[in-house]
N, C-alpha and C positions, 0 to 999 in steps of 0.2 A: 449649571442648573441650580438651580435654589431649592432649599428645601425649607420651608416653613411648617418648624415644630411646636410653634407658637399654640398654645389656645385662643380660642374665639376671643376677641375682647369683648367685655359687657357692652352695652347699650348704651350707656350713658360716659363712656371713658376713650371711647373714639379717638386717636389725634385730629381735631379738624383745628387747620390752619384758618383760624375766624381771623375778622379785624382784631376783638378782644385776644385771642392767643398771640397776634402778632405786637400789638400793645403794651402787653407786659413781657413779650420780651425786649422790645428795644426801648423800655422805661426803663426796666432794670438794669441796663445798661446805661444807659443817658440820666434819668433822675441823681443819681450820685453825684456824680459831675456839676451839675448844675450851682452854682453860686446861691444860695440863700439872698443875700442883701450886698447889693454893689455899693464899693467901698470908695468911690467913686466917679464923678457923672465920666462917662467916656465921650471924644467927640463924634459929632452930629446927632443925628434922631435918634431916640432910645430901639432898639431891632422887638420888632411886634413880633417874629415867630421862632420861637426855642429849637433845641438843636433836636428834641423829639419829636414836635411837630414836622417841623422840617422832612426829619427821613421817616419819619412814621407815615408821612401822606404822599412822598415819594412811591416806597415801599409801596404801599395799597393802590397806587396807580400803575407801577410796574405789572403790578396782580392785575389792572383790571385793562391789559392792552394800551400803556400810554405809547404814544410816536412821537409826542410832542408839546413844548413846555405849554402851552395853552389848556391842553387836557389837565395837567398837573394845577393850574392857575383856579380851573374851573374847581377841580375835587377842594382846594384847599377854602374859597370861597362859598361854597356851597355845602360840605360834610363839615360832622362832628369827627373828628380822627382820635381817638388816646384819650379821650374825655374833653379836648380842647374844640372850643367850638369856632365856627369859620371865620377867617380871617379877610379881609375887602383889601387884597393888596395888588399892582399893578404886576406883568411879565417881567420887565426892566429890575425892576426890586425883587420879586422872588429869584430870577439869575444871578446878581448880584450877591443877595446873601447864600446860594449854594454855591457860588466859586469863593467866597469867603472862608466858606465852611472848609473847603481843600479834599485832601483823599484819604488824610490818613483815620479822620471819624468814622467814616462809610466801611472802611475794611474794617475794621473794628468789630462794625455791627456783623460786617459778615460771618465773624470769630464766632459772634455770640451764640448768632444765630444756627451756625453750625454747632456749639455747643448743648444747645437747647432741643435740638432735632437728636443729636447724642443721647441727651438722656432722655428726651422722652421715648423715641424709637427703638432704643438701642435693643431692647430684647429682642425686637423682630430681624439683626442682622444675621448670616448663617455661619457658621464659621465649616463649613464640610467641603470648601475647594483649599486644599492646602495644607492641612490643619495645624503643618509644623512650623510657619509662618504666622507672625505676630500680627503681620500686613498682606495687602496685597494690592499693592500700588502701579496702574500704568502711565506710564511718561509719555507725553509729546506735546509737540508744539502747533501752532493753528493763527495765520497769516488773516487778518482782516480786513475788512471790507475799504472801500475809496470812499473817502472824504469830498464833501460837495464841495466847492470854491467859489465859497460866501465870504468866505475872509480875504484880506486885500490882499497877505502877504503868497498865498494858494493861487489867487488868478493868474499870476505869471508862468505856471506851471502847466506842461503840455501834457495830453492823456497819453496814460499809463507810466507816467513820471511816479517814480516812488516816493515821491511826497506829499502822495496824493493818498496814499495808505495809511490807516488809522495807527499801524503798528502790526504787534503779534503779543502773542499768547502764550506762556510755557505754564505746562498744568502739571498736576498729580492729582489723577482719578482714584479713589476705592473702591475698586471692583466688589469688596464684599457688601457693601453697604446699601444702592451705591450713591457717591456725594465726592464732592470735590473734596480730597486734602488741601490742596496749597494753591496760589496762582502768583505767576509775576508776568505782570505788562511790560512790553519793552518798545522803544519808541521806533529801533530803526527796523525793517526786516529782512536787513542781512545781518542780524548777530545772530550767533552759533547757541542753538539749541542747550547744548549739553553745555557750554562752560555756564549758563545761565542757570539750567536745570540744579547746577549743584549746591546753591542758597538754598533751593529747595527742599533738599535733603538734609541738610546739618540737621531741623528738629528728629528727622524719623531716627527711630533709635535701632541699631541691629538686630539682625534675626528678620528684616522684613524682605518681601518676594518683589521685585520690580520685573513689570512688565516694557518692550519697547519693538518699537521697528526698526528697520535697518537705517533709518537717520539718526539715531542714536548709536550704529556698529563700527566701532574703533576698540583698539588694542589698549590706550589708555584710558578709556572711557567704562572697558570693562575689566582692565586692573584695580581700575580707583572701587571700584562696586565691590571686589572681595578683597578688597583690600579692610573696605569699612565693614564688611560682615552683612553686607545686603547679599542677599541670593537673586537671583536672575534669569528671564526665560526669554530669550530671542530669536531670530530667524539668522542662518550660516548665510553671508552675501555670498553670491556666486566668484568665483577665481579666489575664491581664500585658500591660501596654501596650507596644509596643516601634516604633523606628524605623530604616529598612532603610537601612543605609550601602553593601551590595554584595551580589547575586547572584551564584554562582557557578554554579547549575546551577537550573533551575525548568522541571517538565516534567511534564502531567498534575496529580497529585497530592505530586509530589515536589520539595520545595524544599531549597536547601544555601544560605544567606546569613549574611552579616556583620549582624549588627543593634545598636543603643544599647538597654539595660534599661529599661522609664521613660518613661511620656508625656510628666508635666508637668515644670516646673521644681522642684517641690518634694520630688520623690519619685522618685531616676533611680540609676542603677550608674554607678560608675566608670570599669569595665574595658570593654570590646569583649568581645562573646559572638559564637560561633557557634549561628546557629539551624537543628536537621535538622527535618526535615518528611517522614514520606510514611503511608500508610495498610497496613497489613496482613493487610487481605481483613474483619477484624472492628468495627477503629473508627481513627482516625488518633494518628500518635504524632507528641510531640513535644518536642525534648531539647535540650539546649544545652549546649556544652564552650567551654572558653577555645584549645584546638588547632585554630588557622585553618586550615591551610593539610590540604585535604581528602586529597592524598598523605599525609600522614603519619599523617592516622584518618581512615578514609573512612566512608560514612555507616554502612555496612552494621557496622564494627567498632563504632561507637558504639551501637549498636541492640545487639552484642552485650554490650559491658561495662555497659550501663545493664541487662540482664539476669542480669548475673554480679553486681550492687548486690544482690542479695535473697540470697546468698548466707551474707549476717553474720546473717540473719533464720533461715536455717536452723540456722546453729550456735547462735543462742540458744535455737531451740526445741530443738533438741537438749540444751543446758543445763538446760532446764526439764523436757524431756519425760523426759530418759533416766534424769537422772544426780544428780536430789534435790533441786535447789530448791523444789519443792513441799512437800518436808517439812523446817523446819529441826530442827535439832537442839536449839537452844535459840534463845531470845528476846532473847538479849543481843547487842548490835550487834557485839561484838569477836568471838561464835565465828559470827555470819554473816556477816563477813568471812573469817574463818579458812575457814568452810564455800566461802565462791564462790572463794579464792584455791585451794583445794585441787580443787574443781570442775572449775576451768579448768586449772589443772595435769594431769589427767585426761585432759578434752579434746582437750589439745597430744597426750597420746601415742597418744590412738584416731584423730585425725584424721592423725598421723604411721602409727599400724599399717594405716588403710587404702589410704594410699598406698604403703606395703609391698606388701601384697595387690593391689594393681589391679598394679604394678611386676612383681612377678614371672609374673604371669596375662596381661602383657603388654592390658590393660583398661582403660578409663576410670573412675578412682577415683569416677567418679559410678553406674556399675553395681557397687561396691560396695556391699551396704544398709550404713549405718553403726547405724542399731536395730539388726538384728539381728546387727555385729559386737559391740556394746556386752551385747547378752544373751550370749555363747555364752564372752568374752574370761573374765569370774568363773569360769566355771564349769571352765577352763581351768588358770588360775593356781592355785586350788584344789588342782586336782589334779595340779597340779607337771607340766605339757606344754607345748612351745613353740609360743604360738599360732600365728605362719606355718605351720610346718612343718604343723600339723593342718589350719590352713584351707584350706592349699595342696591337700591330699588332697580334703578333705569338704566343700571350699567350693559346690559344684554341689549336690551332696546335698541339703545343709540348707535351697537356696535364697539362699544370699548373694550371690552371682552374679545379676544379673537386667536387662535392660535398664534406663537409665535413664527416666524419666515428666518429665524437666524441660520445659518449655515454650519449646519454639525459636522465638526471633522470626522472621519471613519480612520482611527488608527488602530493598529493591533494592541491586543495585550500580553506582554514578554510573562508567562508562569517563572515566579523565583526558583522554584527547581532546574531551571533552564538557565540560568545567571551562572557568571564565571565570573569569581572574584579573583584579585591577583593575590598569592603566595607574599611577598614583600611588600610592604610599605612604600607606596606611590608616593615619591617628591608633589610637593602641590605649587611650587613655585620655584620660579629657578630668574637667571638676571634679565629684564626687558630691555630692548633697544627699540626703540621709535625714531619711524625717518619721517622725518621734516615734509608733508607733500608740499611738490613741484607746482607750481603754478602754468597751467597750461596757455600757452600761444594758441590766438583764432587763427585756425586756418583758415584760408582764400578759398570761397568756391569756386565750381566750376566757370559758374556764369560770372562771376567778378573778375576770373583770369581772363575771361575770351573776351567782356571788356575792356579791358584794360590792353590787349592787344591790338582790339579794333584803333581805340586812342592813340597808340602809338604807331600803327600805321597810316593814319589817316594826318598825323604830325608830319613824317618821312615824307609823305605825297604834296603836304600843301607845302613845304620845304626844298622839293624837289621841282617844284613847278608841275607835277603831272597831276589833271583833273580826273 
């Protein structure tokens, strides 16, 4: 739950995400860069559209429902973008110079533009889930959508071929904020989540809360995390063996203890885990963090940030659902990177304009609908109106406004006078072994045995002479 302690903002101080706010920010960015006087004629035509125009009228067509480079051809054509007035250029040449341009300008902007959303929002983020936590970041990963087979090298390729898939996705969401930390595109989608995930984390600096699901649960996966001084809240996979080093609280159905990862000797954790335990009226949960000591996350908090974990799940489907990755633009790996780096760029400002909107309405940005801010925001910029100022008015009307449907866990809360801490000094690590998994053999089914039977007797019969 959010709590916004913010005061009202004035009237005229609004964040609204206009053309003009998005304008200086990604000039301020790109203007620097820019060469003054060419030192030199380069070959062919001299390039009619700058690397601000370019993504500054990308951007603004992302905003305003692009699917396809025709719509982007027309804005560039017909609008003033960044104070550059339109340019009369052909599809062929505007693709052309945006696969020139590559990927690494466009993340860039994404930086900025996340940085810009930082400072100008930042008072409105909460810091009251956690508080002993620097961060509080959820991890996973998000499998994309099929590729049409426009391209020559694609047509030989049969459906549901995995090369027919755009790729995958490994995120880090900030739950407190919320906005994307980090992202990395990966070409195949069978690389392993976690050994990719951890490029992602060298910048986060210790002391931060990682949130994740059970595709992320392994024994070195959660050594390496306290190992680096990340804290961690996850779900216990079911047949995990573990052994209880200390009880702090066990009563009915609810357990708080210290336990070792690992039955046997060949296959165990490093680190000391905390194991919660209690049931919810529907079936029993059960979670584990590296933060011992139950004052400082009690069970009932951990219940709820392993619910605020499905959060990164929602802004992907919102990725997917809202804002185009289902349709890309072309098939070539560099403009669908270009397409998710511009995506997500998007994202940072709609999941920044609705925490505007819950802010001023004095709301929890999760009774914000974010669909249907994302449908009403085009039709908006369009028509040259500031979205706050409008939603603030017509927010109720349209239905934007609506309680939230999220799923509240019901966990108990353990009173500290009821804790049992241990007398001696708990070891918190002791030596890990990791066994290697086995690569499983397809078993034959039923119906492939009884075939393969029928074959082999009907061999014996036409062999045998008998019909």
């Amino acid at each position: 739950m959010y709590i916004n302690n913010s005061q009202r903002m004035p009237q005229g101080q609004e964040g609204i995400p206009t053309q003009e706010h998005l304008s200086q920010a990604v000039m301020h960015f790109f203007e620097p860069q820019l060469p003054v006087a060419q030192a030199g004629k380069r070959p062919g035509a001299p390039r009619r559209i700058s690397q601000t125009h370019l993504w500054m009228s990308l951007l603004l067509c992302v905003l305003q429902g692009m699917s396809n480079f025709q719509q982007w051809r027309r804005l560039v054509c017909t609008q003033v973008v960044g104070g550059r007035p339109p340019i009369h250029l052909t599809d062929d040449a505007l693709i052309k110079r945006l696969e020139q341009a590559g990927v690494q300008e466009i993340s860039q902007l994404f930086e900025q533009v996340s940085g810009w959303i930082e400072q100008r929002f930042g008072h409105l983020w909460s810091t009251m889930l956690a508080p002993f936590a620097s961060e509080i970041l959820a991890i996973d990963e998000c499998t994309l959508d099929r590729i049409y087979r426009h391209l020559r090298p694609l047509r030989a390729l049969a459906n549901g071929d995995e090369g027919l898939l755009a790729g995958k996705v490994v995120g880090l969401f900030d739950v407190r904020r919320p906005q994307w930390k980090a992202l990395r595109f990966l070409e195949s989608v069978r690389a392993q989540g976690p050994v990719h995930a951890i490029p992602l984390l060298q910048p986060i600096q210790a002391g931060a809360l990682l949130l994740f699901d059970l595709g992320y649960f392994s024994f070195p996966w959660l050594d390496y995390l306290t190992e680096r001084g990340y804290s961690h809240v996850c779900r216990l996979r079911e047949l995990t063996s573990y052994q209880f080093v200390h009880i702090s609280s066990q009563h009915d159905q609810v357990l708080d203890a210290l336990v070792w990862l690992g039955g046997d000797s060949r296959n165990r954790a490093g680190a000391l885990a905390r194991l919660v335990r209690f049931h919810d009226g529907e079936k029993g949960r059960n979670y584990l963090s590296n933060v011992y000591d139950p004052r400082q996350l009690s069970l009932r908090q951990i219940a709820q940030l392993y619910a605020r974990s499905f959060d990164i799940e929602l802004a992907f489907l919102t990725l997917k659902e809202y804002l185009g990755p289902h349709h890309w633009w072309s098939g070539k790996r560099v403009h669908i990177e270009q397409q998710l780096w511009l995506i997500w760029t998007v994202a940072q400002l709609y999941q920044a304009l609705r925490m505007v909107v819950a802010a001023e309405l004095h709301l929890d940005p999760f009774d914000v609908s974010l669909p249907l801010l994302m449908e009403q925001v085009p039709c908006l910029l369009q028509e040259r109106q500031a979205p706050v100022a409008w939603l603030r008015e017509h927010s109720w009307q349209i239905g934007l406004l609506r309680p939230s449907t999220r799923v509240q866990t019901q966990a108990p809360e353990i009173p500290d006078d009821s804790l049992c801490f241990p007398c001696d000094p708990v070891p918190l690590t002791r030596p890990a072994r990791y066994r290697t998994p086995q690569r499983r053999t397809k078993q034959s089914s039923g119906a492939s045995k009884r075939k393969r039977k029928r074959e082999q007797l009907a061999m014996l019969q036409q062999a045998s002479g008998v019909t």
